[in-house]
N, C-alpha and C positions, 0 to 999 in steps of 0.2 A: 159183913158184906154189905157193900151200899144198894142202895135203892135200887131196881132193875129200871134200865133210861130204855128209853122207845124212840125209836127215829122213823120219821117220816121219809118219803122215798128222795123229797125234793133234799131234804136236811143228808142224808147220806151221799147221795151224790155230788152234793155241794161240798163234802169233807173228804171226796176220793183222793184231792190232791195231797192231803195234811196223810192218810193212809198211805198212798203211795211212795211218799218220802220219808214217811217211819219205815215201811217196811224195806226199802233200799237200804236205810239205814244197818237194819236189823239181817240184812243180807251179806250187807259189807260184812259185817262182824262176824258170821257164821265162816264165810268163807276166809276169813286171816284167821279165827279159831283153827281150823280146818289145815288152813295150810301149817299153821305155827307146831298145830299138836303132828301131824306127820314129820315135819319135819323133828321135832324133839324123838319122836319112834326111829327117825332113822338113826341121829346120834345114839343113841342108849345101843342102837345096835352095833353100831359102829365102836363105841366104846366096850362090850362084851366083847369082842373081835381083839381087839385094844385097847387093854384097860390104860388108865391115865392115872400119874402121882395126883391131882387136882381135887382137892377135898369133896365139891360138890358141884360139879361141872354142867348139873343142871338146874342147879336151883332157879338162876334169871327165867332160861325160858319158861318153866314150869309157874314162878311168878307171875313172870305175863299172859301165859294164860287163864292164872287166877283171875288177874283185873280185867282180860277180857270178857271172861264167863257174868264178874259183878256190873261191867259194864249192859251185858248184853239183859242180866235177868232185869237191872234199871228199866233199862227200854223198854223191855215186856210189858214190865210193872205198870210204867207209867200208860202205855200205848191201853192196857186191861182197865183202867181207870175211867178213862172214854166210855168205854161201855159196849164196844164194840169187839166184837170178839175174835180174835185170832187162831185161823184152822190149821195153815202151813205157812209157815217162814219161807219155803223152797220155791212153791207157786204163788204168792202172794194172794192165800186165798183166804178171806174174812167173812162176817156175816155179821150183819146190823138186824139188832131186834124191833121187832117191827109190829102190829097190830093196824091186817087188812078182812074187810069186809068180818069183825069182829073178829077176829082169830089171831095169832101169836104166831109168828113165823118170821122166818130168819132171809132179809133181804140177804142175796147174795153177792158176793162183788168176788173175782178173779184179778190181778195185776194184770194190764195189759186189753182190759176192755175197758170201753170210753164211755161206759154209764153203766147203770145197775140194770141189768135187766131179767134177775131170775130173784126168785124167793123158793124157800121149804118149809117144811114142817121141822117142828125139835128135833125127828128120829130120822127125819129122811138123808139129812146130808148133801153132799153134794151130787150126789144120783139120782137124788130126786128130784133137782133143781126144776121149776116149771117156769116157763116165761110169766113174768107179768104182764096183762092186758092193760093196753093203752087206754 
């Protein structure tokens, strides 16, 4: 494991955009996983119902969703690299580590808000979120 990186509030806020376009990214991909594997559920069903001569009539999709899964844990990977840490793919909700007023605590950022404006503790989470003072 590398080094633990520390961001300052100005330095996090300054990377919301380069986060918010990974994590769009990382959304797109969830939801064509999403759609591709329902629909493979629905053929398999469809084919129980009626079967087919066709040796293995699902292998493609099942493929593609292999490269989409390699695709997606890529993105993780690399986005985990940053140093910044990924809570939900769904909310777009992440947390930059941080050391304020001598203490270790997790800038927080939500998809969809225009700057950082909460921090927690390691344990607290996203419920514990407390504004930061200006």
């Amino acid at each position: 494991m590398s080094e633990k990186r520390w961001f300052s509030l100005e330095e996090a806020n300054h990377l919301l955009p380069f986060v918010d376009q990974e994590l769009k990214k990382m959304q797109a991909l969830k939801r064509e996983f999403e759609d591709k594997y329902m629909e493979l559920r629905h053929k398999k069903n469809e084919y129980a119902e009626k079967p087919s001569t066709e040796k293995d009539p699902f292998f493609v999709m099942e493929a593609a969703l292999e490269f989409l899964q390699i695709e997606a844990r890529g993105l993780i990977q690399s986005f985990q690299k940053t140093g910044i840490e990924l809570k939900d793919i769904d909310t777009g909700l992440v947390d930059f580590p941080a050391v304020m007023n001598g203490q270790e605590v997790l800038l927080c950022w939500k998809q969809g808000e225009d700057q950082i404006r909460y921090y927690h503790g390691e344990q607290d989470g996203f419920a514990g979120r407390r504004p930061i003072a200006d």
